[in-house]
Backbone atoms as SQL, in Angstrom:
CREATE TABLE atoms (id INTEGER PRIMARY KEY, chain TEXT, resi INTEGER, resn TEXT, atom TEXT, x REAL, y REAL, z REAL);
INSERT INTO atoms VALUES
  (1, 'A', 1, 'UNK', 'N', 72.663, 123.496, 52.407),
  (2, 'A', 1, 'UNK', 'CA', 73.639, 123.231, 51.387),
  (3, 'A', 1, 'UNK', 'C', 73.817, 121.732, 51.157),
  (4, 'A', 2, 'UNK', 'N', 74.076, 121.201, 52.025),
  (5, 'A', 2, 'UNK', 'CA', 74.031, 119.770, 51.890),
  (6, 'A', 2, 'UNK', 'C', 73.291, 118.522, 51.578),
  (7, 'A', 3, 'UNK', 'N', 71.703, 119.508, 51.887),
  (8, 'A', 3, 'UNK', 'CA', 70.252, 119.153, 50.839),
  (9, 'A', 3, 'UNK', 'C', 70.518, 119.313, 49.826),
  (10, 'A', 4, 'UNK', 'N', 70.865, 120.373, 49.714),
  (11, 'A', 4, 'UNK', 'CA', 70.869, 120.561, 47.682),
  (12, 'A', 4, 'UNK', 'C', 71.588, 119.540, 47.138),
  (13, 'A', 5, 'UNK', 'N', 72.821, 119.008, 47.901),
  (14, 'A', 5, 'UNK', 'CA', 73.710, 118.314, 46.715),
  (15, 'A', 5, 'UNK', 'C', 73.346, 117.133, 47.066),
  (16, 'A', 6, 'UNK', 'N', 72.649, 116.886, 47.957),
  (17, 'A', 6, 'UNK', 'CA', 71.980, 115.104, 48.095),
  (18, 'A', 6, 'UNK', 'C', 70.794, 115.281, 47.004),
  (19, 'A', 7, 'UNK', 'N', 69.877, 116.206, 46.686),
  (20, 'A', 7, 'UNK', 'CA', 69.189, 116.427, 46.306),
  (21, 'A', 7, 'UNK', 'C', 69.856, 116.393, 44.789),
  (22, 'A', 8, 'UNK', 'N', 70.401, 117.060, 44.216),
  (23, 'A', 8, 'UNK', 'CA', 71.261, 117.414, 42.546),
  (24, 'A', 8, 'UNK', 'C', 71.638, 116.001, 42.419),
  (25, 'A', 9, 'UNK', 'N', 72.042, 115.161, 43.533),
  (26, 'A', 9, 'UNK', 'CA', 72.805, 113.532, 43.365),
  (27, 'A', 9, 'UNK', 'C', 71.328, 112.607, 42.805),
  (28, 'A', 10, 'UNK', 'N', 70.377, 112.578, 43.073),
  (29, 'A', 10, 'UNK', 'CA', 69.834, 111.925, 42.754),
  (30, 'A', 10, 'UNK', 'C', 68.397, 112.333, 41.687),
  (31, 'A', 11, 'UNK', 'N', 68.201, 113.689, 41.528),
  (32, 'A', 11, 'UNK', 'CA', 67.558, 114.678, 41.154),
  (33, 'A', 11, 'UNK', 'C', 68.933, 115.513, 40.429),
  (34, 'A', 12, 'UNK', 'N', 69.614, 114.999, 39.300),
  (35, 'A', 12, 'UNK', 'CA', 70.525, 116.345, 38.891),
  (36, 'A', 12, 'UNK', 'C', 69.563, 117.444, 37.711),
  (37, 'A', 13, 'UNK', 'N', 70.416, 118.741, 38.441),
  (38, 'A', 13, 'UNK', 'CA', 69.582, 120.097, 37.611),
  (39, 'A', 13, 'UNK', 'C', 69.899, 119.688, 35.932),
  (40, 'A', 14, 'UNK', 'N', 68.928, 119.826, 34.917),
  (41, 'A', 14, 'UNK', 'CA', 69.085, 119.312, 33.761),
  (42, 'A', 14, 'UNK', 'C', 68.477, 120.535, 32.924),
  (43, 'A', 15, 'UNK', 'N', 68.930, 121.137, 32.241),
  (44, 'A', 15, 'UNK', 'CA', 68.473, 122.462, 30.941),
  (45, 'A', 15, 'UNK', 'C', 67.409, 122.184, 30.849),
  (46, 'A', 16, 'UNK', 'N', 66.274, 122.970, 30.786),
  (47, 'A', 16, 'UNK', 'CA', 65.158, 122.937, 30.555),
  (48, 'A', 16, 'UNK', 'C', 64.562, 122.838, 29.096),
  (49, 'A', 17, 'UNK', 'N', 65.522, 123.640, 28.811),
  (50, 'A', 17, 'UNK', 'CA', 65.267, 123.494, 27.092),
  (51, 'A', 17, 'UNK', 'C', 66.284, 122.770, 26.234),
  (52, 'A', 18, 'UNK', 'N', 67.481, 121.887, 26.541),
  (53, 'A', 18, 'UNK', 'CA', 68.514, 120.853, 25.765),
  (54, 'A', 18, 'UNK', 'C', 68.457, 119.981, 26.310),
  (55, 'A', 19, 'UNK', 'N', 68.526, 119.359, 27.944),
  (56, 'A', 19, 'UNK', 'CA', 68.554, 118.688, 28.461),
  (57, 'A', 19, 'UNK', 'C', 69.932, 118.388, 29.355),
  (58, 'A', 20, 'UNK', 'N', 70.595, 119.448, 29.129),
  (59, 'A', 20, 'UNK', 'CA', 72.349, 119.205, 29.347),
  (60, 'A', 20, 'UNK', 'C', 72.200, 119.553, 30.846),
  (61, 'A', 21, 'UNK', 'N', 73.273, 118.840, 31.707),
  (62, 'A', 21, 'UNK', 'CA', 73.105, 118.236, 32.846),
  (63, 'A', 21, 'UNK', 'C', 74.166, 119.620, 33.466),
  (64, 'A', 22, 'UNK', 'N', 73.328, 120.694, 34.631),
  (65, 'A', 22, 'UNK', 'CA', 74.360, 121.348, 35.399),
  (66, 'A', 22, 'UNK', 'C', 73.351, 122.209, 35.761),
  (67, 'A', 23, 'UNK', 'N', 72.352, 122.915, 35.105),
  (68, 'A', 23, 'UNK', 'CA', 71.746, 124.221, 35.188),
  (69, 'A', 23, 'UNK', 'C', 70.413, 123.949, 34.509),
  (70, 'A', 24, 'UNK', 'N', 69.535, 124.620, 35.279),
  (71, 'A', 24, 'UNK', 'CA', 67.839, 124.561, 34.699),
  (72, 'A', 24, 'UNK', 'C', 67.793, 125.094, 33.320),
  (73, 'A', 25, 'UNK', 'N', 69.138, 126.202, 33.114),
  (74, 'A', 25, 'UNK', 'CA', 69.027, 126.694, 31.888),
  (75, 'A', 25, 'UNK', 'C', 70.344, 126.987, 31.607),
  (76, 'A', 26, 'UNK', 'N', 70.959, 126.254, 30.812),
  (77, 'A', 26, 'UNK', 'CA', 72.419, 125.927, 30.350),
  (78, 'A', 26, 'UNK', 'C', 72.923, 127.479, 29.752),
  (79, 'A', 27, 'UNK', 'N', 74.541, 127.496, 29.723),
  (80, 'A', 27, 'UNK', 'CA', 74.634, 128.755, 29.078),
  (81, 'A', 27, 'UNK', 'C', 74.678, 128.812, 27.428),
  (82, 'A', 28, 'UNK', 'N', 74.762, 127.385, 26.926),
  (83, 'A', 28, 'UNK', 'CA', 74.483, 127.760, 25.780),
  (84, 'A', 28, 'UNK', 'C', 73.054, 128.303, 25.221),
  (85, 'A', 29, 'UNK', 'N', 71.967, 127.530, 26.003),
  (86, 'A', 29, 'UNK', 'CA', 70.740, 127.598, 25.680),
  (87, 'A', 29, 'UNK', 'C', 70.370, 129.509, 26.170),
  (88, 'A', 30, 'UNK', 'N', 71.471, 129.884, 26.952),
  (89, 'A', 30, 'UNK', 'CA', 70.701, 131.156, 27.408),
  (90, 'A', 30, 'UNK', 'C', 71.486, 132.383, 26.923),
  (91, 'A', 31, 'UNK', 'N', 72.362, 132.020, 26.206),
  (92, 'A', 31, 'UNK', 'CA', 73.399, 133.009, 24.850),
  (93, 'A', 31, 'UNK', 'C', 72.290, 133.009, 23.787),
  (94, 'A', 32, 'UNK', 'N', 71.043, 131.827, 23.615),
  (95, 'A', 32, 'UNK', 'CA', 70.645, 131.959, 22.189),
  (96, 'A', 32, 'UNK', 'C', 69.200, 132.533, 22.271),
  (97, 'A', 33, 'UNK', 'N', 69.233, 132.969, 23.867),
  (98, 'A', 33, 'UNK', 'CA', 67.416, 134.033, 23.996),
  (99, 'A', 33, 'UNK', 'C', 67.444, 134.989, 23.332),
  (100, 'A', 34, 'UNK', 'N', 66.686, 135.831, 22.885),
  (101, 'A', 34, 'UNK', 'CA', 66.536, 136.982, 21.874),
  (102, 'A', 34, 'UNK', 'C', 66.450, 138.003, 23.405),
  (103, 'A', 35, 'UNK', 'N', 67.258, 139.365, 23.217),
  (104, 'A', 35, 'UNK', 'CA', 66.700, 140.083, 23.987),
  (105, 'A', 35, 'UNK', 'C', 65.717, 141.427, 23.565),
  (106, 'A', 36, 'UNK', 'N', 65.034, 141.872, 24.246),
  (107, 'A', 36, 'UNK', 'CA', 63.982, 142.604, 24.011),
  (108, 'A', 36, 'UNK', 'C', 64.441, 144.297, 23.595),
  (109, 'A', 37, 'UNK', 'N', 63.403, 144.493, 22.780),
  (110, 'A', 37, 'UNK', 'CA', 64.376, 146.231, 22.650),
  (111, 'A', 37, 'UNK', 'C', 63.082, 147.121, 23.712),
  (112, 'A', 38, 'UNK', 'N', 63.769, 147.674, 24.141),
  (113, 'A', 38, 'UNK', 'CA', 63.558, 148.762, 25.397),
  (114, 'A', 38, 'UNK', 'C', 62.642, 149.501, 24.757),
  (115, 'A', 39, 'UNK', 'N', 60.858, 149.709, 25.465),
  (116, 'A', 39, 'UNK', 'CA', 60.460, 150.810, 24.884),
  (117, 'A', 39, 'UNK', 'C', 59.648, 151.114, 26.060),
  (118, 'A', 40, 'UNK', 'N', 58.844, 152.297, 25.715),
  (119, 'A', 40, 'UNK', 'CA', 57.820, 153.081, 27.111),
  (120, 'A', 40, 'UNK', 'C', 56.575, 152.655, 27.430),
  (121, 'A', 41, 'UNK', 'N', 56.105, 152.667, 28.470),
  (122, 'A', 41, 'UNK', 'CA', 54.575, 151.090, 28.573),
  (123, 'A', 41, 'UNK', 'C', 53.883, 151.856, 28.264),
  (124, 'A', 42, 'UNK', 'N', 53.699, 153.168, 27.784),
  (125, 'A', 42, 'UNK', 'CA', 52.542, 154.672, 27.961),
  (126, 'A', 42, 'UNK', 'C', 52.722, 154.405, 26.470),
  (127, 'A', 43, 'UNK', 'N', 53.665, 154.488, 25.877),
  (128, 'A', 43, 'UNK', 'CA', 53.644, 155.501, 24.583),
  (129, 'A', 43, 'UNK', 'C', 53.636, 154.010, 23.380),
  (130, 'A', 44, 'UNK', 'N', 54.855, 153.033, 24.430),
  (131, 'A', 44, 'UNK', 'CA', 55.067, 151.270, 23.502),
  (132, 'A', 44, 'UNK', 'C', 56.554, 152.382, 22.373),
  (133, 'A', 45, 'UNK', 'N', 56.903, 153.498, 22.330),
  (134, 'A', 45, 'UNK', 'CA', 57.868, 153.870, 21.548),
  (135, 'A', 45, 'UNK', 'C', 59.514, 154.245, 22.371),
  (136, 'A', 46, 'UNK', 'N', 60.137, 153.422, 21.374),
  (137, 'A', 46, 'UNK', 'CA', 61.657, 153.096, 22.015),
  (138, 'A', 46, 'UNK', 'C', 61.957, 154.100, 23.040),
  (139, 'A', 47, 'UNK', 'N', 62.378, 153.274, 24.150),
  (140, 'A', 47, 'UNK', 'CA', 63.047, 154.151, 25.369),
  (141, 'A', 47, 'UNK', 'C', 63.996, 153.572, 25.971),
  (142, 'A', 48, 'UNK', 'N', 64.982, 154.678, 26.585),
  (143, 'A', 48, 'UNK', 'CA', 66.492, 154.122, 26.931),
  (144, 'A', 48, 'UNK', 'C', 65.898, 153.467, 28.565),
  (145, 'A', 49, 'UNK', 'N', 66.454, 152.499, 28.592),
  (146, 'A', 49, 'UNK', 'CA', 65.968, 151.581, 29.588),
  (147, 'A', 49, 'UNK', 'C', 64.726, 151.353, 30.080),
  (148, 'A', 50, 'UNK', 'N', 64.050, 151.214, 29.521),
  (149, 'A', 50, 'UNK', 'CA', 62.499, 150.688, 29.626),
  (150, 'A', 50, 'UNK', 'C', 61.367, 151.706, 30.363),
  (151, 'A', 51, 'UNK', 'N', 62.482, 153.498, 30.497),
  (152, 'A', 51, 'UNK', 'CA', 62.018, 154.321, 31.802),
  (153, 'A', 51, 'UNK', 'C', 60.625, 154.703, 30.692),
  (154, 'A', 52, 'UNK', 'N', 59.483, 155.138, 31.669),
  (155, 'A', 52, 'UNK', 'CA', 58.331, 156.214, 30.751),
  (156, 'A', 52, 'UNK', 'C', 59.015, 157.408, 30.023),
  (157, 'A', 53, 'UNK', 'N', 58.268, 158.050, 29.342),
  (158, 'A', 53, 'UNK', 'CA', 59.139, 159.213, 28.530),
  (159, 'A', 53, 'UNK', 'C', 58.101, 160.029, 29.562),
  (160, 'A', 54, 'UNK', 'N', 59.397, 161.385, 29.998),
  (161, 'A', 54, 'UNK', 'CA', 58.656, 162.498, 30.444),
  (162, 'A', 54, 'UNK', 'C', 57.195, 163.210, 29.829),
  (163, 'A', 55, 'UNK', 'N', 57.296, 163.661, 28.964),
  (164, 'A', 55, 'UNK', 'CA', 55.884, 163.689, 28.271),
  (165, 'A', 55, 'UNK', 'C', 54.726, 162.704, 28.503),
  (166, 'A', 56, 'UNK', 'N', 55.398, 161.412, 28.787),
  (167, 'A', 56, 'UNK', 'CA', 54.278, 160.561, 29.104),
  (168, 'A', 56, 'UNK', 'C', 53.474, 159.804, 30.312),
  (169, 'A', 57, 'UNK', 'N', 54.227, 160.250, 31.630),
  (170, 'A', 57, 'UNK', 'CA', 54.336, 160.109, 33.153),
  (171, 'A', 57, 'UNK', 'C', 52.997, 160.719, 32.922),
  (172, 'A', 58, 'UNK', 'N', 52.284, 159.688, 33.646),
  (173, 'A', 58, 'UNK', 'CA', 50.545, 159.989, 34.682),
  (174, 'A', 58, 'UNK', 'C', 51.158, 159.857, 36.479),
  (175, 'A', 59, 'UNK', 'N', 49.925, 160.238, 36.610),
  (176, 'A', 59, 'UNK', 'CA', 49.450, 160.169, 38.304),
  (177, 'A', 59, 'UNK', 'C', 49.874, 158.350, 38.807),
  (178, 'A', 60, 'UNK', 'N', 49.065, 157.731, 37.722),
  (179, 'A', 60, 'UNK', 'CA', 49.016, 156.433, 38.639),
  (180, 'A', 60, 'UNK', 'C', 49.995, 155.118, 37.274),
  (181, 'A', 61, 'UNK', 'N', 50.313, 155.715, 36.529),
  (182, 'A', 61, 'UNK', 'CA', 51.112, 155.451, 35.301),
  (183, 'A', 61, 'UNK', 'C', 52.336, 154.215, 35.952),
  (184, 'A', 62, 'UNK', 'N', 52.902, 153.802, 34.902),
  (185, 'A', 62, 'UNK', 'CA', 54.086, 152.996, 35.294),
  (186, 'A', 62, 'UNK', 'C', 55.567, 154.170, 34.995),
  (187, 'A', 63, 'UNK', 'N', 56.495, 153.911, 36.375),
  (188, 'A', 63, 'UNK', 'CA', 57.755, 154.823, 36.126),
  (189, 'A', 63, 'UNK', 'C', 58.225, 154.172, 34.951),
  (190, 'A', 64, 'UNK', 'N', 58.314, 152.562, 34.794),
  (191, 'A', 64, 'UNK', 'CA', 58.916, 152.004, 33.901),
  (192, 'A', 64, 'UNK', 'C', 58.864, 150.527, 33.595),
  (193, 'A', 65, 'UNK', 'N', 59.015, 149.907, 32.479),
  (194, 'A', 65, 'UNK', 'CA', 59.514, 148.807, 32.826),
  (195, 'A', 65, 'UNK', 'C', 60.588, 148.031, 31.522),
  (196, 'A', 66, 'UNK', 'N', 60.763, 146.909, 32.501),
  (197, 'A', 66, 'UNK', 'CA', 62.142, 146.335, 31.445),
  (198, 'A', 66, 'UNK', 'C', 61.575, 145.314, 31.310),
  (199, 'A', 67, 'UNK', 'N', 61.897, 144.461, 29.652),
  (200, 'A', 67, 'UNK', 'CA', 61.576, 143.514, 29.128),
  (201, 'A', 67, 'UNK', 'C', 62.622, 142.751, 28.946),
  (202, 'A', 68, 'UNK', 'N', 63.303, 142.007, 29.587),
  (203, 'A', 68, 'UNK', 'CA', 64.283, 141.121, 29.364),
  (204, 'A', 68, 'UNK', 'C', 64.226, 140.562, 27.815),
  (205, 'A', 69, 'UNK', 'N', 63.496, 139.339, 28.109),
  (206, 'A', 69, 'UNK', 'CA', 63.754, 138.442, 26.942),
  (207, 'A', 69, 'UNK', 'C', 62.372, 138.782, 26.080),
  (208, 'A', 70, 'UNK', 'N', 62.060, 138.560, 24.432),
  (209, 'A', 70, 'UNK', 'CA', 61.175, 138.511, 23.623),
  (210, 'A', 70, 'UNK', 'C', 60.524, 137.148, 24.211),
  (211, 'A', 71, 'UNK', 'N', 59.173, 137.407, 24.231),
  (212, 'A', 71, 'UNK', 'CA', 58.113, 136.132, 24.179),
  (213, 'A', 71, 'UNK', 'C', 58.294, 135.808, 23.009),
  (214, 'A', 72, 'UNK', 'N', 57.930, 135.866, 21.591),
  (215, 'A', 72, 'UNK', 'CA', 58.108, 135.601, 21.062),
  (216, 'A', 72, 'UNK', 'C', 58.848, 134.053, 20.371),
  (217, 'A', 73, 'UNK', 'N', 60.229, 134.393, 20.936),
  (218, 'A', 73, 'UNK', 'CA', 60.934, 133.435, 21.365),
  (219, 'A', 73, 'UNK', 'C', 60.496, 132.065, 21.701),
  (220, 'A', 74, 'UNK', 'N', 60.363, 130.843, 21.057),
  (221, 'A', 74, 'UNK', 'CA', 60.193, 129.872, 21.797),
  (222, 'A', 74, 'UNK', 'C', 60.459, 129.050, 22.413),
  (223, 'A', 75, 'UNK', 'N', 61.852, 129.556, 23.106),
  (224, 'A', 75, 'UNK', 'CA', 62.634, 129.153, 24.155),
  (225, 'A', 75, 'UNK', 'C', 62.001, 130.242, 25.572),
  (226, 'A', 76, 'UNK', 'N', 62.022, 131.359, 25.152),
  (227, 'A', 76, 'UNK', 'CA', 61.552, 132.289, 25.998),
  (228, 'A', 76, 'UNK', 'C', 60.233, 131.603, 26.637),
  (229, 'A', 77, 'UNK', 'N', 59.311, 131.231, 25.673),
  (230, 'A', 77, 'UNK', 'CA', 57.812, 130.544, 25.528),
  (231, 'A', 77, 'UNK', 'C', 57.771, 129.124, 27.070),
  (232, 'A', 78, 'UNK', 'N', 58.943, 128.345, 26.328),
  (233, 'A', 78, 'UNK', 'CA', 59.006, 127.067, 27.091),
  (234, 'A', 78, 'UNK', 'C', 59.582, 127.142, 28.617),
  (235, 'A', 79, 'UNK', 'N', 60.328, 128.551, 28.930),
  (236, 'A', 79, 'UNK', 'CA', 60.355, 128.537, 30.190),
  (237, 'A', 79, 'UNK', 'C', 60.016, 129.120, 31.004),
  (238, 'A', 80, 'UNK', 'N', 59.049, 130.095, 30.193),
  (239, 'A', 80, 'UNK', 'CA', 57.857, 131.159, 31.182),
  (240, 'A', 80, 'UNK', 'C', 56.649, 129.938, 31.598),
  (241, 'A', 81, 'UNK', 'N', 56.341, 128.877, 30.864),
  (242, 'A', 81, 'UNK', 'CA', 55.467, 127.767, 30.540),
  (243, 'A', 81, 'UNK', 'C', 55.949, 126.632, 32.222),
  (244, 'A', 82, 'UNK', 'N', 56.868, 126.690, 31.993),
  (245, 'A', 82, 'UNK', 'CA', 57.699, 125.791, 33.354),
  (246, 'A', 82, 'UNK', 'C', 57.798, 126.619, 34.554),
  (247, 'A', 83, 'UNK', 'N', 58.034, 127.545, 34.202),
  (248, 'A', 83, 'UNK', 'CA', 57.564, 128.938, 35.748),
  (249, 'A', 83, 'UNK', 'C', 56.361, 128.804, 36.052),
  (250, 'A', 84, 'UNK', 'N', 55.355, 129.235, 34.885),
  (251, 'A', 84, 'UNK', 'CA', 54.079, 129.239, 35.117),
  (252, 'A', 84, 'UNK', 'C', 53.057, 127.746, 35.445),
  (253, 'A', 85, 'UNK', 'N', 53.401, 127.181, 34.975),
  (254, 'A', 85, 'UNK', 'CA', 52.719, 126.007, 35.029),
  (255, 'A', 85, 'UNK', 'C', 53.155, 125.061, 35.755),
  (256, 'A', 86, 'UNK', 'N', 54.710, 124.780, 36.014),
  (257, 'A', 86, 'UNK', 'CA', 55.238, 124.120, 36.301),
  (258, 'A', 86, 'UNK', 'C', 56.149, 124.508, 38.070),
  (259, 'A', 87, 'UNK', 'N', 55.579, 125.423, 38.242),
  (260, 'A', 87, 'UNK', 'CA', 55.615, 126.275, 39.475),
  (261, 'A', 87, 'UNK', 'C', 57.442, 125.845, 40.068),
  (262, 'A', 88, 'UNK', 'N', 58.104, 125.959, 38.466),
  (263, 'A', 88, 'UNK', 'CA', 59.514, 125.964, 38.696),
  (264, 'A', 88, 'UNK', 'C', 59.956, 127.605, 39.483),
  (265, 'A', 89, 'UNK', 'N', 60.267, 127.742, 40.261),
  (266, 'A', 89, 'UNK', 'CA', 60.745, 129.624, 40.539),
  (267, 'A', 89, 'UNK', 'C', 61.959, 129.712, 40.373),
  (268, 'A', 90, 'UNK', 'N', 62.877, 128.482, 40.533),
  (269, 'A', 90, 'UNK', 'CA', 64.168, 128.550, 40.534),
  (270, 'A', 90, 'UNK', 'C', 64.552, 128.789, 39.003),
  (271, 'A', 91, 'UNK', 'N', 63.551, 128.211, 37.820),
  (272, 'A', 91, 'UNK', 'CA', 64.399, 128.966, 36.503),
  (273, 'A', 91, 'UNK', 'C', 64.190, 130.087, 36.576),
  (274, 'A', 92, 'UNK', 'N', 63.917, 131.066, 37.480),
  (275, 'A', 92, 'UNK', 'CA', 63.977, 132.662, 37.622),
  (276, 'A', 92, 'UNK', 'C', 65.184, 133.184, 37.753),
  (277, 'A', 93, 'UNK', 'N', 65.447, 132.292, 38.746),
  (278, 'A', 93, 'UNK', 'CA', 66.836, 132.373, 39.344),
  (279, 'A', 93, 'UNK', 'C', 67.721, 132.561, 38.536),
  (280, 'A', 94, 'UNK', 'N', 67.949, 131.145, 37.725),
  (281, 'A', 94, 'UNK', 'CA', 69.073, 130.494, 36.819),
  (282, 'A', 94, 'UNK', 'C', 68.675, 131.431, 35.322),
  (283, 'A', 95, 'UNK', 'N', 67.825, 132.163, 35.032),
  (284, 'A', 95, 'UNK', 'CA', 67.858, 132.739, 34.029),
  (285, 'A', 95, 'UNK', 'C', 68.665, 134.096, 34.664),
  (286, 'A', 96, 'UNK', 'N', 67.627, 135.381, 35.509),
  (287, 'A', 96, 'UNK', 'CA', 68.532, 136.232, 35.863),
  (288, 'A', 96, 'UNK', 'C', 69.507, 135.980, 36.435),
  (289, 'A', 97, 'UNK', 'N', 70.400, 134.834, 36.886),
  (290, 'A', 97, 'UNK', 'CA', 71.441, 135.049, 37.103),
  (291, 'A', 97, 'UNK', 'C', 72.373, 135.997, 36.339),
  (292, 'A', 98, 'UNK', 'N', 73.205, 137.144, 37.218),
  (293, 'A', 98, 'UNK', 'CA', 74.634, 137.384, 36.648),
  (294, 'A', 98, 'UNK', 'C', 73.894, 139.063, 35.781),
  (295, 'A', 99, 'UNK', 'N', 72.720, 138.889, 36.004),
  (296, 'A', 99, 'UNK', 'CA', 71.921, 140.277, 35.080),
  (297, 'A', 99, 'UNK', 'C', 72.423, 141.105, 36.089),
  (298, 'A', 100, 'UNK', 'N', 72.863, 142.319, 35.684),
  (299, 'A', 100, 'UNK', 'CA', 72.414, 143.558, 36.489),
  (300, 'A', 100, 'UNK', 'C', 71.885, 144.763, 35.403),
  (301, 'A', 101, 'UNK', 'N', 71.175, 145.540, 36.329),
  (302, 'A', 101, 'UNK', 'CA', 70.506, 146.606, 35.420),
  (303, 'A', 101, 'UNK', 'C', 70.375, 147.925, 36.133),
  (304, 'A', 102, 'UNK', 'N', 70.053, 148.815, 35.775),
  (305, 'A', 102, 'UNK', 'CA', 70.782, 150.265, 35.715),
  (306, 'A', 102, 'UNK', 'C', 69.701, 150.889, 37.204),
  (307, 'A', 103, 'UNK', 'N', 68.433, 150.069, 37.398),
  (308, 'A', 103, 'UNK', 'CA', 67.644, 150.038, 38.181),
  (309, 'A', 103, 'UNK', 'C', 67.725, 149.573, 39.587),
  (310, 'A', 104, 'UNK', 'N', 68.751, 148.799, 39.718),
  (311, 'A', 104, 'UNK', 'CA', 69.591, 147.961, 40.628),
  (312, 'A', 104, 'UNK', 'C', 68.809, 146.805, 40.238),
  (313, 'A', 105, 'UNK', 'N', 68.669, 145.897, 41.328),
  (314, 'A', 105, 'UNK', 'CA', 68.648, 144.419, 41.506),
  (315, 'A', 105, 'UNK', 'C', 67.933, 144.228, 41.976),
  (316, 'A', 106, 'UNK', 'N', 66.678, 144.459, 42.772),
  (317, 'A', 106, 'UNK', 'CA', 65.644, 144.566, 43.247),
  (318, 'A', 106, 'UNK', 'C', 64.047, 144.854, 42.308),
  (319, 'A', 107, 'UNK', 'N', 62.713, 144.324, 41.926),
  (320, 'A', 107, 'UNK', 'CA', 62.215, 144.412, 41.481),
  (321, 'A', 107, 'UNK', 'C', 61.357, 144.264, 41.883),
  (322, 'A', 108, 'UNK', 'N', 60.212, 145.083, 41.828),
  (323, 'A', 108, 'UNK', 'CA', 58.530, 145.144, 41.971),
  (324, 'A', 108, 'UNK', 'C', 57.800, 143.720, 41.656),
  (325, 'A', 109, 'UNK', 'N', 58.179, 143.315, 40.637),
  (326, 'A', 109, 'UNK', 'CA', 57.142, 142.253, 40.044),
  (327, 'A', 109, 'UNK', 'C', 57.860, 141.866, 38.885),
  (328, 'A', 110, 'UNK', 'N', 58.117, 140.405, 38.713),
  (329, 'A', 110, 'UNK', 'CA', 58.557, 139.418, 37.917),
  (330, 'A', 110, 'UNK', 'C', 57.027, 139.073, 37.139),
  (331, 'A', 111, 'UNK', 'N', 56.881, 139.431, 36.237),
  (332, 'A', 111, 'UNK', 'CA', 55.588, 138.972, 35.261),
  (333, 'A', 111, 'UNK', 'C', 56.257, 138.221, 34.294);
């Protein structure tokens, strides 16, 4: 704990995408992500929480998945870009912060 804030003192956390000084990803900047509409990875047609549609469950199939934010987005763009490239993990953090989802809180794989 006391790393971090020697660390924030001379290194402060700065928005990734405004520049505003507190958080890798400010809350204004993260009120204005687009969120994704829920559909089935089998079928790609709307589904209530990202689950497969019964009709469409295989053997080795996906149960489900959830799409947070639109790529699209080029805010979405610039901080998958800083994860990925920039081998930031903590804007993982500071983005799902405060999410919960119907799946709990625990996840297979962050792609």
């Amino acid at each position: 704990m006391i790393i971090d804030a020697v660390i924030d003192l001379f290194f402060p956390r700065l928005c990734v995408l405004c520049g505003k000084e507190g958080k890798l990803i400010c809350n204004s900047c993260r009120n204005e992500l687009e969120f994704c509409e829920q559909i089935c990875p089998e079928c790609e047609k709307a589904s209530l929480m990202g689950w497969t549609h019964e009709k469409c469950v295989s053997k080795f199939g996906l149960d489900g998945l959830v799409c947070v934010y639109c790529y699209q987005d080029e805010k979405v763009k610039n901080i998958i870009d800083k994860v990925k490239f920039g081998f930031n993990r903590h804007l993982l953090v500071d983005l799902l912060q405060g999410m919960v989802f119907e799946i709990g809180d625990e996840f297979d794989l962050v792609v």
